[in-house]
C-alpha positions as a LaTeX table, in Angstrom:
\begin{tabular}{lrrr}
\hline
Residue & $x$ (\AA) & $y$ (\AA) & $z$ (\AA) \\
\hline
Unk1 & 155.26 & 83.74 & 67.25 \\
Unk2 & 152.71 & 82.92 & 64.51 \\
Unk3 & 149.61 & 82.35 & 64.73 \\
Unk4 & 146.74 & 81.25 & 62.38 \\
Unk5 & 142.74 & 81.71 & 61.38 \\
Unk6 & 140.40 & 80.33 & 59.35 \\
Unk7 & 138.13 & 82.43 & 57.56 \\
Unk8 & 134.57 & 81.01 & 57.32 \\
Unk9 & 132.30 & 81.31 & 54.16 \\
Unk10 & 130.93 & 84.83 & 55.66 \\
Unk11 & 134.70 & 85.93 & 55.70 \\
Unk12 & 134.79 & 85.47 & 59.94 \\
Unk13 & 137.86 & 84.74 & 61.73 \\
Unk14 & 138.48 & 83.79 & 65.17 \\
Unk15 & 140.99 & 85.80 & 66.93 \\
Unk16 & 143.46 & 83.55 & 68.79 \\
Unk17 & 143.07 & 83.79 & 72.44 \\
Unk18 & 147.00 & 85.55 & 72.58 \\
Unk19 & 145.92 & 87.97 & 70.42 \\
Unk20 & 142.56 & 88.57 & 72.43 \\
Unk21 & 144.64 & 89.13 & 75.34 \\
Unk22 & 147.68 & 91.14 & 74.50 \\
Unk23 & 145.20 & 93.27 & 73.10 \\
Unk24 & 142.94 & 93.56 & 75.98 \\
Unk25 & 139.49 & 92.66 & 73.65 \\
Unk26 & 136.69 & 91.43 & 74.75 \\
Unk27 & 133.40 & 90.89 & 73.38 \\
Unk28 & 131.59 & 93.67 & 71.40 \\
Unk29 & 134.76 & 95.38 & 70.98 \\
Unk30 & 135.86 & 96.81 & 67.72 \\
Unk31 & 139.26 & 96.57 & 66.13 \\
Unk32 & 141.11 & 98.19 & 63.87 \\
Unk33 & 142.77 & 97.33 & 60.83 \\
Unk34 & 145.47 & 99.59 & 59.01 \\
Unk35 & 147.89 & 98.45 & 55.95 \\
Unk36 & 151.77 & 100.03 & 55.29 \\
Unk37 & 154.73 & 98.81 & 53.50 \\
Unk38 & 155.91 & 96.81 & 56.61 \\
Unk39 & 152.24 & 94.98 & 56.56 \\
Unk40 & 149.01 & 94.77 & 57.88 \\
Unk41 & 148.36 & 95.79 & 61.44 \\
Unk42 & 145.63 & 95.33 & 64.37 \\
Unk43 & 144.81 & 97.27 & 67.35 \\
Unk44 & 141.70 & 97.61 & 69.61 \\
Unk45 & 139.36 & 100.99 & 68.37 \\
Unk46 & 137.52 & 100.78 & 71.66 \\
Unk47 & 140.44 & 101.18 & 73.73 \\
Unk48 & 143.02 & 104.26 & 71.96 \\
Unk49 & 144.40 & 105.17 & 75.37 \\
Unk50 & 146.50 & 102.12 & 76.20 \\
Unk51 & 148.51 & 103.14 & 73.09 \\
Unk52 & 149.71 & 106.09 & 75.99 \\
Unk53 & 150.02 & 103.26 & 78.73 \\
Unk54 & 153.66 & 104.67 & 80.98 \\
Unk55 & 153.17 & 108.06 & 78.88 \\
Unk56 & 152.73 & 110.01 & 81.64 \\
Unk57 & 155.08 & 110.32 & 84.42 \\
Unk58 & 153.62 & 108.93 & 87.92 \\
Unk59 & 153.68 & 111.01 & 91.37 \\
Unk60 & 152.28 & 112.29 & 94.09 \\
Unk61 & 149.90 & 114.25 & 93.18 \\
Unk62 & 146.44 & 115.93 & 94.88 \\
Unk63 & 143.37 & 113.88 & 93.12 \\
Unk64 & 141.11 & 117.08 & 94.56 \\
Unk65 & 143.56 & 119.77 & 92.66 \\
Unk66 & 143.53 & 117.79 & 89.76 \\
Unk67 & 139.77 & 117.18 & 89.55 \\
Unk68 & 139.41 & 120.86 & 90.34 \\
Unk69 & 141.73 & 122.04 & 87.16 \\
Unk70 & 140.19 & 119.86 & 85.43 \\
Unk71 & 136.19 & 121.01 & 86.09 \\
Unk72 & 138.06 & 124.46 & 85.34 \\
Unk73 & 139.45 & 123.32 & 81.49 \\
Unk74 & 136.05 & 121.94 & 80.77 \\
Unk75 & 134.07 & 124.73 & 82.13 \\
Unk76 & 136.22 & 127.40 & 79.76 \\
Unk77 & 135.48 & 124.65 & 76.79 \\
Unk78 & 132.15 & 125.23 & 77.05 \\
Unk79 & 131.24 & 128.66 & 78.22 \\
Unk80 & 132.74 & 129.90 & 74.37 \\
\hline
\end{tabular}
């Protein structure tokens, strides 16, 4: 799929409503631009952890236990 923008006389684009969706923007948002050999490339910088979305492997789990461990981790983050 291609898509296209016009850039304005202050170098603004619109970014088509696809795009704006697939990558979960909305407004005030930042993105990010980065350029390689195989081209240029966008992704949201407000949003880095849906680059782990189905990273982790889903269970049963105890929300209290987890909450608990992790008040532990932060607490021996801090009290160095």
């Amino acid at each position: 799929m291609k898509l296209r923008s016009k850039i304005t006389s202050k170098y603004q684009i619109t970014i088509p409503k696809e795009i704006r969706e697939s990558l979960k923007l909305s407004m005030e948002d930042v993105i990010e631009w980065s350029i390689d050999e195989k081209g240029i490339h966008i992704e949201s910088a407000n949003k880095p952890f849906l680059k782990y979305k189905g990273f982790l492997n889903q269970g049963s789990s105890d929300i209290k236990s987890d909450i608990g461990k992790a008040w532990e981790e932060r607490a021996k983050r801090y009290s160095k």
